[in-house]
N, C-alpha and C positions, 0 to 999 in steps of 0.2 A: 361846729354848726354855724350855719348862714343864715343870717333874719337883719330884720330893717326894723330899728329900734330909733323912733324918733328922739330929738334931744331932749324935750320937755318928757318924755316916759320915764317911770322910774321901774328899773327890774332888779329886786332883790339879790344877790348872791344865795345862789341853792338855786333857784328856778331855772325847769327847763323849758325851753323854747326850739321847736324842730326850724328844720330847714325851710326858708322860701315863705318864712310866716311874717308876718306885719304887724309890730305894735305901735298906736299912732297917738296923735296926741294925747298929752295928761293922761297917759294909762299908769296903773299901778298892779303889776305883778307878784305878788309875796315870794318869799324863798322858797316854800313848799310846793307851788302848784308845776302840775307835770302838764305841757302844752304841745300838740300835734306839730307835724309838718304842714305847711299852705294854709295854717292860723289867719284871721284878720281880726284883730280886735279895733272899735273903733273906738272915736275918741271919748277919753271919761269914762273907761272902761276900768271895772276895779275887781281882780282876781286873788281870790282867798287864797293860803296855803296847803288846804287839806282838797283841791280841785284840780278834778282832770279832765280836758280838752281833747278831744279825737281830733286827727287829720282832716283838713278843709272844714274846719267851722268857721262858721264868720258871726263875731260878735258884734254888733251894731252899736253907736254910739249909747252912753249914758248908760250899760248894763252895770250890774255888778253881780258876780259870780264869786255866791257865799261859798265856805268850807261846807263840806258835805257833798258837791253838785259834781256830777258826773255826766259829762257833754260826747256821746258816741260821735263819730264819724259822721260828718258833712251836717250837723246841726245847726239852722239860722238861728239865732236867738235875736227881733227885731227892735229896733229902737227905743231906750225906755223900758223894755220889760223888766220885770223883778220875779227872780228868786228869794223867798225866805229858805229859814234852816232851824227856828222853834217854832215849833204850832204856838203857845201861846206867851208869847215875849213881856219881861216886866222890865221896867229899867232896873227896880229896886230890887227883883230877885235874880241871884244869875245861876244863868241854864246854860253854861259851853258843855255840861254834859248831855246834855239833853236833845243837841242836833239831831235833825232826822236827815238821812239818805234822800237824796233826790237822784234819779238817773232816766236820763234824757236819751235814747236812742239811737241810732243809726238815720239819716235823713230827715228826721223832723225840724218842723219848722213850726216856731214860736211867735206870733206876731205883735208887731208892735204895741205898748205898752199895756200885753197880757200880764196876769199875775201866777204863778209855779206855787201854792203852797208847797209847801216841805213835806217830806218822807211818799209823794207818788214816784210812778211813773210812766213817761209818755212812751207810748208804741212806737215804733221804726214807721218814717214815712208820714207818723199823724202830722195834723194840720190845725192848731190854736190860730185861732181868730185874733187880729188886734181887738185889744181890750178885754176878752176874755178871763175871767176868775176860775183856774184849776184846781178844782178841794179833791180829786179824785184819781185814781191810773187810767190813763186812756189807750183804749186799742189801738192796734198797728192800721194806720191806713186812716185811723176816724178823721172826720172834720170838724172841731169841736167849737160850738159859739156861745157867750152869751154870762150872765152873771147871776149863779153861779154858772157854771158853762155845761151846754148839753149837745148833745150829737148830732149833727143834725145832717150827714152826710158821710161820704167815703172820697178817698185823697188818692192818684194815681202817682206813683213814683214821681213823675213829671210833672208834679204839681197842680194837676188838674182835678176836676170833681168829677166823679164819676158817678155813670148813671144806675146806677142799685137802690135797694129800697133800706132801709136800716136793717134789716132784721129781715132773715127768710133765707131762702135758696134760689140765686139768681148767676149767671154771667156776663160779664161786660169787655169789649175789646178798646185799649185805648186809642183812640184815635190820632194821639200823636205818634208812639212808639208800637203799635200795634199787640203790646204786652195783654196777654190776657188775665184778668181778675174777677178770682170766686168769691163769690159769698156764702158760705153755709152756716146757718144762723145767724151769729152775732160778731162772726171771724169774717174778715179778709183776705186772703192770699194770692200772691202770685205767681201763675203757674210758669213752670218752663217751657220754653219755648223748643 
């Protein structure tokens, strides 16, 4: 495998890293974590050993991706955000059994210094607001804002907001990609083309 491991990075023995991926400065990789092909993690980026990275995520500076966290394919995770991995941390008692599951999606996009409590998870395509607090699993497609964080919208593939109402039975055609997206109920989907 072929990747661009800057000098100051440190990457464990045991850790995989795909092709065409970029570890940049002061990253710290463990021996366990399994990492896509066309990875970017940015710098001061700190990857557990029980974590796995889908194909084209880009990890923005300062993250750190606890054991437990599961990154689907093409996940932004943006500057600053944090993953936990115990709901309620003591330094005096220890809980490495205790980790919860976190898994992150297909295309979703985390925004800058939002916060992922442990054990949800986020829908393919939603869209966390910077600074956002996550206590709950969010739908595919949601737009989630706010602290703790609430709905307050729907997310096109492309990254755009789409004009639906939260909740009901409507359709909307994207304007950029021309892709169209249902709402029935409290679901998103979209349809083929």
């Amino acid at each position: 495998m072929s990747f661009y491991q800057h000098e100051s990075a440190i990457v464990d023995e045991g850790a995989q890293i795909g092709n065409d991926s970029r570890v940049w400065h002061f990253v710290h990789v463990c021996g366990g974590a399994k990492i896509g092909q066309g990875v970017s993690l940015g710098q001061n980026v700190f990857v557990g050993n029980k974590v796995v990275i889908g194909d084209h995520c880009k990890v923005q500076n300062n993250v750190s991706v606890y054991d437990n966290v599961t990154l689907e394919e093409g996940v932004f995770c943006g500057p600053s955000m944090v993953f936990t991995n115990v709901y309620n941390p003591r330094s005096l008692i220890e809980r490495k059994d205790q980790y919860r599951n976190t898994l992150v999606k297909k295309g979703a996009t985390l925004g800058a210094n939002c916060t992922i409590v442990c054990g949800v998870t986020i829908g393919e395509y939603s869209f966390v607001g910077a600074g956002a607090v996550i206590n709950k699993d969010v739908p595919a497609y949601a737009l989630m804002v706010g602290v703790p964080a609430k709905q307050i919208g729907w997310m096109s593939e492309f990254g755009e907001q789409l004009a639906l109402p939260i909740t009901g039975q409507a359709e909307v055609v994207c304007s950029h990609t021309g892709a169209i997206y249902r709402l029935d109920g409290q679901v998103v989907t979209k349809q083929q083309v």
